[in-house]
Every structure is written in structure tokens, then in C-alpha cells.
N, C-alpha and C positions, 0 to 999 in steps of 0.2 A: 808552797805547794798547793797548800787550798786556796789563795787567789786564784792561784793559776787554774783550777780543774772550775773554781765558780765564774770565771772568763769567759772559759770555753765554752759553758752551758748554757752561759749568758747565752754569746753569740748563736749556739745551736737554737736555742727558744725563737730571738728574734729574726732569725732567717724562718723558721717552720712559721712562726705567726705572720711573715710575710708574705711566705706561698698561701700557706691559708686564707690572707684576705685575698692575693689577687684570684685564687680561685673563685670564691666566692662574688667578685667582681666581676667575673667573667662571666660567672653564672647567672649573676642579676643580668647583666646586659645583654644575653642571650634570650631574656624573656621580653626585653622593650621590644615592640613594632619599628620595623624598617624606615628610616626617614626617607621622603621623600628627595629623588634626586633635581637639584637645582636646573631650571626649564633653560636652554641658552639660547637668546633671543639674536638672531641673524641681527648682521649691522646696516643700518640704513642708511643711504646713499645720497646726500643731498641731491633736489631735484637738479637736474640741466635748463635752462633758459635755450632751444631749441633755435638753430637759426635759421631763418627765412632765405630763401634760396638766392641766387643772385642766376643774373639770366644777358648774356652778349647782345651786343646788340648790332645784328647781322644784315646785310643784303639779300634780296629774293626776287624771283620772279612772281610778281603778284597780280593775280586774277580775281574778277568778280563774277561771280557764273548764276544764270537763271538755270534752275533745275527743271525738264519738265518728260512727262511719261506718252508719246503717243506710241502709234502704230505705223504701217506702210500700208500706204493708198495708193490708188491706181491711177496715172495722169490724167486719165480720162474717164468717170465714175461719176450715175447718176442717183438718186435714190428715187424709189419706186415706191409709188401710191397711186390711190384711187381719189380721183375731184370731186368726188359724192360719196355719201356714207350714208350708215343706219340701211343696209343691205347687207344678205349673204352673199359670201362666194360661192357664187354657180358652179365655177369650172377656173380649174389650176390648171394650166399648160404645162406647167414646168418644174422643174426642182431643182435645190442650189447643186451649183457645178456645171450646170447645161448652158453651152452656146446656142445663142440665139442671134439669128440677121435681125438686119434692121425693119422697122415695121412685123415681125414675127410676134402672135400674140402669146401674153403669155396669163391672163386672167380674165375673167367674165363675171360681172354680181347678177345676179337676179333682180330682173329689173320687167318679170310677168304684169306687175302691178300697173306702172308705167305706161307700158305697152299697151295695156288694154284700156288706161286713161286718154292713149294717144288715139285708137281709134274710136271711140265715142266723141273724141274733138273733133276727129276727121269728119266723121258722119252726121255731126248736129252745123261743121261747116259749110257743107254739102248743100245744104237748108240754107243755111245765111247766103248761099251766091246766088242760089234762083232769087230767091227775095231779095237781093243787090240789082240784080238784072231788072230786076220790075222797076228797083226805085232809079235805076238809072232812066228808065223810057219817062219815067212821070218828074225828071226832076226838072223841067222847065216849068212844071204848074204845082209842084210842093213850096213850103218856105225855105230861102235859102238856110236859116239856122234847122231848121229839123232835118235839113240834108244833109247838113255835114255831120250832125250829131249821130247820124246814121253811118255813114263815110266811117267814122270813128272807131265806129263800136264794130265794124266789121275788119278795120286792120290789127285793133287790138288784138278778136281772134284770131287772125292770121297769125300774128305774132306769136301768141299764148303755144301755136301748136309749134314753130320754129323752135320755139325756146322747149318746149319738151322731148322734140325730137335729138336736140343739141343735148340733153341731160340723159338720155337716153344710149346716145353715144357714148358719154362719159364710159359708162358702165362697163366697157371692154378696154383693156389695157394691152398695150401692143408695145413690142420696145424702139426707143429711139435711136438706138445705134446698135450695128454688131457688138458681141460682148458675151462676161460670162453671168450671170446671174449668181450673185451671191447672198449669202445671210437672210435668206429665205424665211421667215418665219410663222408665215398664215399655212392653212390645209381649208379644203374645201371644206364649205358649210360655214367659216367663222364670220361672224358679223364686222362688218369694217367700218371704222373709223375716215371720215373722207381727211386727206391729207397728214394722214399717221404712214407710215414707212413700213411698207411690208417685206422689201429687200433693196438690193444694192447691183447696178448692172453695170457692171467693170470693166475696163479694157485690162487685162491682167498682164500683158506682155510690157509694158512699162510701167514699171511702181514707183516709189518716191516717199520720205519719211514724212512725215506730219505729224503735226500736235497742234490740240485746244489750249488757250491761253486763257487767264483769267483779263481784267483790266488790269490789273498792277501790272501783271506780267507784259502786257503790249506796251504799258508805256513807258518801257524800258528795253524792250526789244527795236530792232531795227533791219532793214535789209542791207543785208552783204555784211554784217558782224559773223563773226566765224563759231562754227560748233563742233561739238564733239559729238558722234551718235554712236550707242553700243549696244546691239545686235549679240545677243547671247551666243546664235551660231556660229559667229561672224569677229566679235571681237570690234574694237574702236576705230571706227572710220571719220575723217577730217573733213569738211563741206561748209557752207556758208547758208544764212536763211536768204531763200528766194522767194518767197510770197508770203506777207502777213495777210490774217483772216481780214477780212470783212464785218466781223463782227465780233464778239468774246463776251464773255460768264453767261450772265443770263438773257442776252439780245436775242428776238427772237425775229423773223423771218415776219414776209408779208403775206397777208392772201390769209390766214391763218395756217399759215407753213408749220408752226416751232415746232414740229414734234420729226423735222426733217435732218436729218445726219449730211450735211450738204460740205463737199473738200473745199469752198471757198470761207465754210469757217476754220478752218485748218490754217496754221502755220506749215509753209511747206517749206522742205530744208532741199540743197542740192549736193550731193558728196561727189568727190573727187574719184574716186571708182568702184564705182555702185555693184559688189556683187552678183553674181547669179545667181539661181539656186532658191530664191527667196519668196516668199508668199505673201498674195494680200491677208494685211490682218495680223501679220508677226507684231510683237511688243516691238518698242525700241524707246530705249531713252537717251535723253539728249540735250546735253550741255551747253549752252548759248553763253559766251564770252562776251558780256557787256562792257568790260574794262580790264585791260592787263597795261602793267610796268614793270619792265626788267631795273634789275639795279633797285631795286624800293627801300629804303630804310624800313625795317622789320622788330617789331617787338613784341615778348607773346601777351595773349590780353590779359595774365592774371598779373603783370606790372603796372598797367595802365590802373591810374584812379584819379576819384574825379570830387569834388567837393562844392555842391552847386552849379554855376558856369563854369570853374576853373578844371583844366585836364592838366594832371601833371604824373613827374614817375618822380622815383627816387632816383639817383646815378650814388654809389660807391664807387669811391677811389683810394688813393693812398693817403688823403687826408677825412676818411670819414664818408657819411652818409651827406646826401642834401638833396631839394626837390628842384627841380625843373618842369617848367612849363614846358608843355610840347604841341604843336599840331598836329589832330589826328585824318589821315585820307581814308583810303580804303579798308574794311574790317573785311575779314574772315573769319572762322571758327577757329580758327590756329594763328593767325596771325595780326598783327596792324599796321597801318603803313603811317611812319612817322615823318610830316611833311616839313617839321622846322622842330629842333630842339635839341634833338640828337644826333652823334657822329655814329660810322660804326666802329665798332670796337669798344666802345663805354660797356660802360656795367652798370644795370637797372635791376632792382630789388622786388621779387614777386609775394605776393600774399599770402 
């Protein structure tokens, strides 16, 4: 019986001394700092080796196109200046827009100076003929050389005053054909430049596209090659070039012209049905077709690669990659025309 009761007290001791430490464990542990929770680190993705595109190799219609910006000019159109300069303008006739006949003036420089030069020649020539008439009576008993020397000196003036009267002329400006006067830019009083363009006398009832060309651009240009011309109000009308300029980039005209806007430096185009409605002086741009082939073997240019002289592409097939040699014709900015190398249908590898 007293085992039995020192058993049980046993057991009652070491269960209370149990609770007791885990309390006390519990209570330590409530006084440690919070550990930190473990950071989880996203999984990384081994990189992709990215592949290069692959591109058909197709048929097109391909074109080679000169780009160029002119205007609409009049078939008939002069440009207007004065043959003398370092003068004001006296007197403007006219202003842009205004019809004028033909020989109808339309400016005058001040040319007082001239004028009053001309009669002092007049009046000191006056003088030189009675003294001509003298030396005509005595010229059987003068020397033959101091006659003529005389002869001479009196045609010269004659001349001298011809020739100022003729400059004198200059100085009014009258127009050469019916017309309208456009691009007017001088006002009375401005000093003029002789041979600088002070406007444009139009026939404005028939117009016509036109554009300046540089040299590159002519010598790749031709007449009767076909264009395109696009008229903002108007939309894309079809025609052929009918007159290359005469001249291009910086060629300049004779006489001391170049400061003249003249339509036979103009490329002039001819369209298939020309509008109405339209004005001298509208923008127009316009496409000149140097070279076109339908049916063209096509590949775009970022396949095309070139290693010194050799041009060649990649083709993938069912057995892999491999390069080919190819001939290249015509480029555009989207396309290339492949003249020997490739079928279509193949498959070419771009960059």
C-alpha cells in the first residue's frame, strides 16, 4: 500500500515538474526576438536563343521612281525684268492679277539722269556737224589721214548718242504678249537689279505640271517615261514627261540672265486629263517611273547580305540553313529584285 500511494506521487511530482518546465520554456521563448522570415527567391528562366525571322520569297510588281516637288506653269509664261539696273522704279503700271495686251506698259525706271546726258550729246553734236560741213568743203586741200581721223571721231558721236537713246528705251517695260501678270514683287521707288525678275506674265488659261531637276535627276530621266502627279485638291493623275529642261542645278542662263525663273528650265509633264478648276502656282508632286517589271523575284533588304564583292542570302529548308549566291537588280526601300539565285517560294533568313 505504501508503494502504491509513493507511485502515484511519483507520477503526480513528475508530470507538475513537466508543466512547470514547459511553462517556463514557453516563457523564455516569448522573450527571444522574431526570426526573420526566409526571403523566396522567384525562379529563373534560362535565357531563349531568339529566332531570326524567316521571310517567302515572292513576285511583285517593281518600280524604280525619281521623286520630285514642282508646281503648275502656264504653257505660255514669260518672266519679266528690266535690261538695265542700278535705277528706281518711276512708275508701276500694274499689279499681280491684272490682264494686260500685248505691248501694254507695265513699268518705267527713272532714267532723268540719262535723259539730260542725252541732250548735252545732242547739243554739243549740233557743233560737230557745222564743223563736219566745213571740213567736208576743205577736204580736197586737208591730209587725207587727218580727214578721216576727223570722219571718225564724228561717227563715233553719232553712235555714242544711238546707243544712249537705245538705253534709254530700256528703261520702260511693256508686255510681250496678252496675259496675266503674276508674282509681282517690286513697288515703286525699289532700286532694280538689270536682269533679276520682278514677275511672271502668264497665259493662265492653259497650265501644265512642271518641275526643276537636279543633274542626277536628268540623267536618269527621259521623255515619254510615265508619271505619277498628285495635286492635293485633285488626288493622282497618270501622264507622261513631255519636255526636259534645258538646263538643271546650278546652270545659269546667258546675257547675265541666272537670276531668271524661265519654264524651259522646267521639266514639263503632260496628263491624261488635266483638270479644271486649277491655278498657276499650285504645289504638285510627281513621280517619274524610270523602271518597272511585273512578275520580279522579291526579297525584303534585311535578308540580303553581302561580305566584300560577294551578295548572298541564307535559304532554310527541310534540310537546314545554307547561303546562296544571288543577283541583285532593282532596290527599293521595301524590296529587292532577285535576278538569278532564287525561286519563289524558298525561304530566306532575315537579320
Amino acid at each position: 500500500m505504501y508503494t502504491k500511494w509513493w507511485t502515484g506521487s511519483f507520477y503526480k511530482g513528475a508530470a507538475a515538474a513537466i508543466l512547470c518546465a514547459s511553462l517556463l520554456f514557453m516563457s523564455a521563448c516569448s522573450l527571444l526576438p522574431d526570426e526573420a522570415e526566409e526571403e523566396v527567391l522567384p525562379s529563373i528562366a534560362p535565357p531563349q536563343i531568339s529566332k531570326k525571322p524567316e521571310y517567302e520569297v515572292t513576285t511583285a510588281t517593281l518600280e524604280t521612281k525619281v521623286q520630285v516637288v514642282g508646281k503648275l506653269l502656264s504653257t505660255k509664261e514669260e518672266p519679266l525684268y528690266f535690261p538695265i539696273g542700278n535705277k528706281n522704279l518711276k512708275t508701276l503700271y500694274v499689279k499681280s492679277g491684272d490682264t494686260v495686251t500685248a505691248g501694254q506698259p507695265i513699268g518705267e525706271l527713272d532714267v532723268d539722269d540719262l535723259q539730260k546726258q542725252l541732250k548735252s550729246q545732242q547739243l554739243d553734236f549740233r557743233k560737230e556737224e557745222l564743223s563736219m560741213k566745213e571740213t567736208l568743203r576743205n577736204k580736197d586741200t586737208m591730209d587725207p589721214i587727218e580727214f578721216e581721223e576727223l570722219s571718225i571721231a564724228f561717227e563715233e558721236k553719232r553712235q555714242a548718242i544711238a546707243d544712249l537713246q537705245e538705253e534709254i528705251g530700256k528703261a520702260q517695260l511693256v508686255a510681250p504678249f496678252a496675259g496675266t501678270i503674276m508674282d509681282l514683287n517690286v513697288q515703286k521707288g525699289d532700286l532694280i537689279t538689270a536682269y533679276k525678275q520682278i514677275g511672271v506674265l502668264a497665259d493662265t488659261a492653259a497650265l501644265i505640271p512642271a518641275a526643276k531637276l537636279t543633274k542626277d535627276q536628268l540623267s536618269k530621266v527621259a521623255v515619254g517615261m510615265p508619271v505619277v502627279a498628285n495635286i492635293n485638291s485633285v488626288g493622282e493623275l497618270k501622264g507622261t514627261v513631255k519636255v526636259l529642261p534645258l538646263s538643271s542645278g546650278s546652270d545659269s542662263g546667258n546675257n547675265g540672265e541666272q537670276n531668271l525663273d524661265r519654264p524651259e528650265d522646267y521639266m514639263q509633264v503632260e496628263l491624261k486629263d488635266m483638270p479644271k478648276g486649277l491655278t498657276r502656282g499650285m504645289p504638285i508632286s510627281i513621280s517619274i517611273i524610270i523602271n518597272r517589271k511585273e512578275n520580279a523575284v522579291v526579297i525584303p533588304p534585311s535578308t540580303l547580305r553581302t561580305i566584300g564583292s560577294r551578295t548572298y542570302v541564307q535559304v532554310v529548308d527541310d534540310s537546314g540553313k545554307r547561303e546562296v549566291d544571288v543577283e541583285v537588280g532593282q532596290q527599293t526601300s521595301t524590296q529587292i529584285e532577285i535576278l538569278q539565285g532564287l525561286t519563289p517560294g524558298q525561304k530566306v533568313v532575315g537579320r
